[in-house]
Chimera marker file (.cmm) of the C-alpha trace (Angstrom):
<marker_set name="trace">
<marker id="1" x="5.904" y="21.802" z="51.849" r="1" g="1" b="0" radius="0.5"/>
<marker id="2" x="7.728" y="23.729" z="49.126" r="1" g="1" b="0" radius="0.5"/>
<marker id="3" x="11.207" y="21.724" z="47.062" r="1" g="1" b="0" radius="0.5"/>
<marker id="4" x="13.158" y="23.245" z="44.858" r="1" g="1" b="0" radius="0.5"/>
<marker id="5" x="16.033" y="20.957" z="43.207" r="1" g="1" b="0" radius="0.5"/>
<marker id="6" x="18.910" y="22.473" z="41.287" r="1" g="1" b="0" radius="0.5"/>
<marker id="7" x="21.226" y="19.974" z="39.068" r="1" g="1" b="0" radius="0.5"/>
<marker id="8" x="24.569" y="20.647" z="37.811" r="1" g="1" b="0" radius="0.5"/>
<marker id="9" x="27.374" y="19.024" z="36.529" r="1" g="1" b="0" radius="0.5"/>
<marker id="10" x="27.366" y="16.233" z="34.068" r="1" g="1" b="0" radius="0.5"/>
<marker id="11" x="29.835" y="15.951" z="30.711" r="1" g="1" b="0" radius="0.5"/>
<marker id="12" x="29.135" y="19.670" z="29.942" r="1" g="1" b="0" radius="0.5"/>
<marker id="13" x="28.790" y="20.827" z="33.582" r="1" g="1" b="0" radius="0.5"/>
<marker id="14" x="25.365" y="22.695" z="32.497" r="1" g="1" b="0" radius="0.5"/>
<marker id="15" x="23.680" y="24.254" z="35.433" r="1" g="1" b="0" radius="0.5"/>
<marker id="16" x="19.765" y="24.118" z="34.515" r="1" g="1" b="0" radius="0.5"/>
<marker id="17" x="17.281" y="26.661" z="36.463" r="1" g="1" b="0" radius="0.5"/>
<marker id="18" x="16.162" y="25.108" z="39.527" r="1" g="1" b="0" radius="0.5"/>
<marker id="19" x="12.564" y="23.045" z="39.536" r="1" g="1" b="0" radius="0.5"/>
<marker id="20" x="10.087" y="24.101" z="42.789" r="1" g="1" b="0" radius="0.5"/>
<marker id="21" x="6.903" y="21.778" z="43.961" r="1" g="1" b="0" radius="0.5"/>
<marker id="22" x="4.510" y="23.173" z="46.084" r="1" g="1" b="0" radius="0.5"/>
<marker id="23" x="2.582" y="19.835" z="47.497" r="1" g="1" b="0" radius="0.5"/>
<marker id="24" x="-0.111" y="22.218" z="48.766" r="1" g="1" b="0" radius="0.5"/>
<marker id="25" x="-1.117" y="22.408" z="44.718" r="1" g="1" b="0" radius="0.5"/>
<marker id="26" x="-0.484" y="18.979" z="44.791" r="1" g="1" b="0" radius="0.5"/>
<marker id="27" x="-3.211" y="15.660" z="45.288" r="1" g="1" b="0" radius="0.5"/>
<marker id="28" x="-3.287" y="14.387" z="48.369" r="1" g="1" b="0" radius="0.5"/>
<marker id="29" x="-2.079" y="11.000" z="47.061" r="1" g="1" b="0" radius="0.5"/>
<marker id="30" x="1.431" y="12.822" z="45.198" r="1" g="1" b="0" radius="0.5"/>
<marker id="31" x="2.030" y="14.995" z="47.971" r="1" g="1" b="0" radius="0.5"/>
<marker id="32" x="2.024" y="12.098" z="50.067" r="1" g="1" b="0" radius="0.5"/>
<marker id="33" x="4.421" y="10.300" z="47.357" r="1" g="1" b="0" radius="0.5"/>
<marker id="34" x="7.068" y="13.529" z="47.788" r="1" g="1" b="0" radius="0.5"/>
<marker id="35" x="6.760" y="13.254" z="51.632" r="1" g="1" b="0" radius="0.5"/>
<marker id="36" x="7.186" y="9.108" z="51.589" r="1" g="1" b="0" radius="0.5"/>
<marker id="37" x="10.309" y="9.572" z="49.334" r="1" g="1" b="0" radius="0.5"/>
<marker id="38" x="11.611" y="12.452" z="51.909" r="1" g="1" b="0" radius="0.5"/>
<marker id="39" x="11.345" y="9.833" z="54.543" r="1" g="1" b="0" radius="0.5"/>
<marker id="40" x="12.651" y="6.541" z="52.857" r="1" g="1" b="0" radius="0.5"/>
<marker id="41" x="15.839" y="8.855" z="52.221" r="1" g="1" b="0" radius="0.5"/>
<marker id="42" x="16.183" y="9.872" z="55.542" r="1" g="1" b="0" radius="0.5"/>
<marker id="43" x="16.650" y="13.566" z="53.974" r="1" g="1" b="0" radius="0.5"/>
<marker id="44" x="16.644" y="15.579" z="57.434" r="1" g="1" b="0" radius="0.5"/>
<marker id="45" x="19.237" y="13.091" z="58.777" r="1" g="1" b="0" radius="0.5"/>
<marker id="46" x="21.753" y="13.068" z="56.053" r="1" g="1" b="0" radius="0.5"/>
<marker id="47" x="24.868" y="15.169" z="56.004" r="1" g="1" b="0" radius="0.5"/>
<marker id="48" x="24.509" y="18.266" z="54.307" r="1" g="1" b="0" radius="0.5"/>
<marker id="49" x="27.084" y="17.678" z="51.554" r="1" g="1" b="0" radius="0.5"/>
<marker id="50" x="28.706" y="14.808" z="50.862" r="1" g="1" b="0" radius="0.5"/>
<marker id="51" x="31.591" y="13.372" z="52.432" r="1" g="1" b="0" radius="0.5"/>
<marker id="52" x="34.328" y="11.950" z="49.366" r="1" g="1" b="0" radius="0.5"/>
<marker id="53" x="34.751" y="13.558" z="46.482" r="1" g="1" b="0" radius="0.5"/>
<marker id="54" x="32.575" y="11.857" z="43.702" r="1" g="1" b="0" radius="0.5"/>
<marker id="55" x="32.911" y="10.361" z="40.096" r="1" g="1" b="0" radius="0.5"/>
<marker id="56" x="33.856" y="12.793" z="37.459" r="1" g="1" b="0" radius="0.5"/>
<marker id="57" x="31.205" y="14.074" z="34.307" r="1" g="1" b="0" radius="0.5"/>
<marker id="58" x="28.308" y="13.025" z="37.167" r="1" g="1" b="0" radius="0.5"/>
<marker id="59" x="25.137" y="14.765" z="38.025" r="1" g="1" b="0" radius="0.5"/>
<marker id="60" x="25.642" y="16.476" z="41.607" r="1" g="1" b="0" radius="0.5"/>
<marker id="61" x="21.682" y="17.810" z="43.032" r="1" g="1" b="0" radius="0.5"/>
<marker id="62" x="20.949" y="20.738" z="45.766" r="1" g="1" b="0" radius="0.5"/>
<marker id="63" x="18.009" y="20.125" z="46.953" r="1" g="1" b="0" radius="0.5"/>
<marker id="64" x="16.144" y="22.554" z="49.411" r="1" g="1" b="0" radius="0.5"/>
<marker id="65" x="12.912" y="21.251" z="51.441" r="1" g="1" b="0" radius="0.5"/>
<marker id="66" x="10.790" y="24.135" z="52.997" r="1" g="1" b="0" radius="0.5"/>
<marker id="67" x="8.463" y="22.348" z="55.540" r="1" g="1" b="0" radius="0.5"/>
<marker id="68" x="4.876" y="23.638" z="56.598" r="1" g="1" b="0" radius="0.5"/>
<marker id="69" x="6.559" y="23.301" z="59.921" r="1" g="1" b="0" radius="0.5"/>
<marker id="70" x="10.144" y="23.736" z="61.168" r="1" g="1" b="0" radius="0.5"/>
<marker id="71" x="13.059" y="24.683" z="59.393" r="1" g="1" b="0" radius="0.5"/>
<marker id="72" x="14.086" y="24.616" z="56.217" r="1" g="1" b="0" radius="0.5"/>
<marker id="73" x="16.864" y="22.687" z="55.093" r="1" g="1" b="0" radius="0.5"/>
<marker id="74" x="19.157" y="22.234" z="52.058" r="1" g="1" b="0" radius="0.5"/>
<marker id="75" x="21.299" y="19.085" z="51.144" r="1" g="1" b="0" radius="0.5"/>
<marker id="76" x="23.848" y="18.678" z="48.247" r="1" g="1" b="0" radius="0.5"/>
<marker id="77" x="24.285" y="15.261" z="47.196" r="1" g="1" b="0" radius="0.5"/>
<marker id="78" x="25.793" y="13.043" z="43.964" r="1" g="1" b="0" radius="0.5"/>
<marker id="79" x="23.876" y="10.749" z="41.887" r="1" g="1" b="0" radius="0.5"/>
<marker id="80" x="26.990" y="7.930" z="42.228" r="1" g="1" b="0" radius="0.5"/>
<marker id="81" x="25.879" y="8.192" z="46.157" r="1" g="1" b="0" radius="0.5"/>
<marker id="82" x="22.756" y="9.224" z="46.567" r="1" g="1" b="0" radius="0.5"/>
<marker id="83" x="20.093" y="6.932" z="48.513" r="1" g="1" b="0" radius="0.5"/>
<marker id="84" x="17.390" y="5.957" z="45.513" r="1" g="1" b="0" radius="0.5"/>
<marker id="85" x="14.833" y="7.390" z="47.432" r="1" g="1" b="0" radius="0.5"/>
<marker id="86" x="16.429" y="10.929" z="46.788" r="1" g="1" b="0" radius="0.5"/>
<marker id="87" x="17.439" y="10.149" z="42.987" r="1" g="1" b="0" radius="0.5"/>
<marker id="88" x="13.786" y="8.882" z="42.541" r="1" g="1" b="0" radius="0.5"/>
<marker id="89" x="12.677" y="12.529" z="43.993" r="1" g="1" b="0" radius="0.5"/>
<marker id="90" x="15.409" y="14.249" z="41.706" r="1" g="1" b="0" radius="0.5"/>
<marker id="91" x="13.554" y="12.057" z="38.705" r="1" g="1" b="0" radius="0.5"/>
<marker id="92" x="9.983" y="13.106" z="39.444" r="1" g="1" b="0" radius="0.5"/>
<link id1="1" id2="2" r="1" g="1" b="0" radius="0.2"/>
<link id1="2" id2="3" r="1" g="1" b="0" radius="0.2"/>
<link id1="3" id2="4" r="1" g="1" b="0" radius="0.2"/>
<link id1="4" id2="5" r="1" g="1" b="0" radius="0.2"/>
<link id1="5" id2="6" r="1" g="1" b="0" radius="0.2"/>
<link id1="6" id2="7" r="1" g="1" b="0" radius="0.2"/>
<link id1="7" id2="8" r="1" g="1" b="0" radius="0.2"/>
<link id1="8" id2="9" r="1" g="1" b="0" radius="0.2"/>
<link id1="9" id2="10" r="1" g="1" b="0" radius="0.2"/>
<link id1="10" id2="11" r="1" g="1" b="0" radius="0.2"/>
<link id1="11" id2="12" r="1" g="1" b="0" radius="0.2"/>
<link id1="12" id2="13" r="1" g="1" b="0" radius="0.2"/>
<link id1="13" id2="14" r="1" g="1" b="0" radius="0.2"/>
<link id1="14" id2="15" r="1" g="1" b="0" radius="0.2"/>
<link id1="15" id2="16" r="1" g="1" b="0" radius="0.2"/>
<link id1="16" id2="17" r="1" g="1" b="0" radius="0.2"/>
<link id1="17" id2="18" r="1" g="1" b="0" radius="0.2"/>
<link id1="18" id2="19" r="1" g="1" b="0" radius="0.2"/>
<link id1="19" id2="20" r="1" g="1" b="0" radius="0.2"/>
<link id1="20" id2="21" r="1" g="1" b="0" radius="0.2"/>
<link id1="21" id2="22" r="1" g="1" b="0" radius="0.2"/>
<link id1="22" id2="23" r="1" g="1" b="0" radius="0.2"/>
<link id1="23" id2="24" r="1" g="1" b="0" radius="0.2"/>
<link id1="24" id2="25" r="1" g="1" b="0" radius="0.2"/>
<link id1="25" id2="26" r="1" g="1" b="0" radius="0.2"/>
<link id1="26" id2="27" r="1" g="1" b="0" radius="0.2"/>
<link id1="27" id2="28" r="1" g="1" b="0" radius="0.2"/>
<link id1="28" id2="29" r="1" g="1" b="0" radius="0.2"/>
<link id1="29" id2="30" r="1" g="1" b="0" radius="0.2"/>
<link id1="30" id2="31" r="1" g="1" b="0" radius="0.2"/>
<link id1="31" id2="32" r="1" g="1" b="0" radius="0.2"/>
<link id1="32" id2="33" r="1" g="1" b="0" radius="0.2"/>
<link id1="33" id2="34" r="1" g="1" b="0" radius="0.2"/>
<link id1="34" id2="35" r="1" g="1" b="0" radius="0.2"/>
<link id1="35" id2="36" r="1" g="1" b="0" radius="0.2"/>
<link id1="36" id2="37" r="1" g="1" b="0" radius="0.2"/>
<link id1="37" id2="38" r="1" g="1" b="0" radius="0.2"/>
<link id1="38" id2="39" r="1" g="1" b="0" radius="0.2"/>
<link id1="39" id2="40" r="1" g="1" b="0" radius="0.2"/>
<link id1="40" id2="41" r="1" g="1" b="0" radius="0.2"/>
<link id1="41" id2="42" r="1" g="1" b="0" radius="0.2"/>
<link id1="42" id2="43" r="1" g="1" b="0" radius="0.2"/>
<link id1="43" id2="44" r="1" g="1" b="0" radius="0.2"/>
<link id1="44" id2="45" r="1" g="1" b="0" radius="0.2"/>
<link id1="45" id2="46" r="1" g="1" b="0" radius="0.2"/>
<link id1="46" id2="47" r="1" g="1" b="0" radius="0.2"/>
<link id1="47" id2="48" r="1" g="1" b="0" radius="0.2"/>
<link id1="48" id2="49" r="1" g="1" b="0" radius="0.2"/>
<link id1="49" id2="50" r="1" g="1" b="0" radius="0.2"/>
<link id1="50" id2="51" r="1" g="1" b="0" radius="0.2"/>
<link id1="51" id2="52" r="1" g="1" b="0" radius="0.2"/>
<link id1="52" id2="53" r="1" g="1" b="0" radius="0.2"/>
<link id1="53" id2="54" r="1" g="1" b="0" radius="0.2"/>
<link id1="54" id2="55" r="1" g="1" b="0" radius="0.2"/>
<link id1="55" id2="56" r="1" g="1" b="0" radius="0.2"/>
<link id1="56" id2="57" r="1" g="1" b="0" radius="0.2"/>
<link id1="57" id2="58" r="1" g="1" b="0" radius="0.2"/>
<link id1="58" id2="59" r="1" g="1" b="0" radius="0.2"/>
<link id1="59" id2="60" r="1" g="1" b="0" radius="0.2"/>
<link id1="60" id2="61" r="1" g="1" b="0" radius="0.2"/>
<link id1="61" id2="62" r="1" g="1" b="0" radius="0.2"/>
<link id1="62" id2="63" r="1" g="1" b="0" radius="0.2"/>
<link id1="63" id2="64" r="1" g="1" b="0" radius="0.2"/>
<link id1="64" id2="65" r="1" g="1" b="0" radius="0.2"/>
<link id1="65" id2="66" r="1" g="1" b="0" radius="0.2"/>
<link id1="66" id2="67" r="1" g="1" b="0" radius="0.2"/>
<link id1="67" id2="68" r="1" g="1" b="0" radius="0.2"/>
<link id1="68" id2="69" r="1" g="1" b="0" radius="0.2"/>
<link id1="69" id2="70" r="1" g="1" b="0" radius="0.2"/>
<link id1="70" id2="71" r="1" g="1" b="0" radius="0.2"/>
<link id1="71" id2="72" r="1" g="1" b="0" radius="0.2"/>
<link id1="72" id2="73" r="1" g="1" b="0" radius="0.2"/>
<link id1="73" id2="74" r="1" g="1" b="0" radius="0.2"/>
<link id1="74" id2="75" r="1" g="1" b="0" radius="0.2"/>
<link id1="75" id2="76" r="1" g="1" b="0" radius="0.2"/>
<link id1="76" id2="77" r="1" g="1" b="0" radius="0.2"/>
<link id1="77" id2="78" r="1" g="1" b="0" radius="0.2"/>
<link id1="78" id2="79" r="1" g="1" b="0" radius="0.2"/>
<link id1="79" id2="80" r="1" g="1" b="0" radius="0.2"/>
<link id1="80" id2="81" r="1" g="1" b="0" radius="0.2"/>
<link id1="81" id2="82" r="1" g="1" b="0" radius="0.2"/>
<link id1="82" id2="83" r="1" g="1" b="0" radius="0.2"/>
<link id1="83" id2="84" r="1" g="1" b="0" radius="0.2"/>
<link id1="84" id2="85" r="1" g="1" b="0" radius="0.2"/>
<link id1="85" id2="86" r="1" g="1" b="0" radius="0.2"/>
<link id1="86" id2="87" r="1" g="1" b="0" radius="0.2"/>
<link id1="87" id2="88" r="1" g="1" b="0" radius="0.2"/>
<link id1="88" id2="89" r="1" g="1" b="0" radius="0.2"/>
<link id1="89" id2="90" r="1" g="1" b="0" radius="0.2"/>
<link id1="90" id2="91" r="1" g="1" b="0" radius="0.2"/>
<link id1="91" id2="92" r="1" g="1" b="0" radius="0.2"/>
</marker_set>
């Protein structure tokens, strides 16, 4: 499975380059960690952006998840709204 996270926003509204983990060059044990935290979050049921508008100067994360199977998806979410599981991910 491949992520790649993007983060913008924030007081100066800075978009950084986007991070990408390949859990195939990952242990066992951390790629299991990325998947659990997937899961917990409920990623692939989630609405793809969110629904109100969010707090201002705050960190807003697009995150896409490229599975070894299926499709790939990408979800947009706030880090005033975000399920921890996801902000956790966004940390690591």
């Amino acid at each position: 499975m491949r992520l790649t996270l993007s983060r913008s926003g924030g007081f100066a509204g800075i978009r950084r380059p986007p991070v990408t983990v390949d859990t195939s060059e990952l242990s066992q044990a951390e790629a299991g960690r990325w998947q659990r935290l997937l899961d917990e979050a409920r990623f692939f049921d989630l609405p793809e952006r969110p629904l109100a508008p969010g707090l201002p100067d705050r960190f807003e994360y697009t995150l896409e998840v490229v599975p070894d199977e299926g499709a790939p998806r990408t979800l947009t979410f706030r880090e005033d709204d975000a399920p921890r599981p996801l902000l956790e991910l966004a940390r690591r």
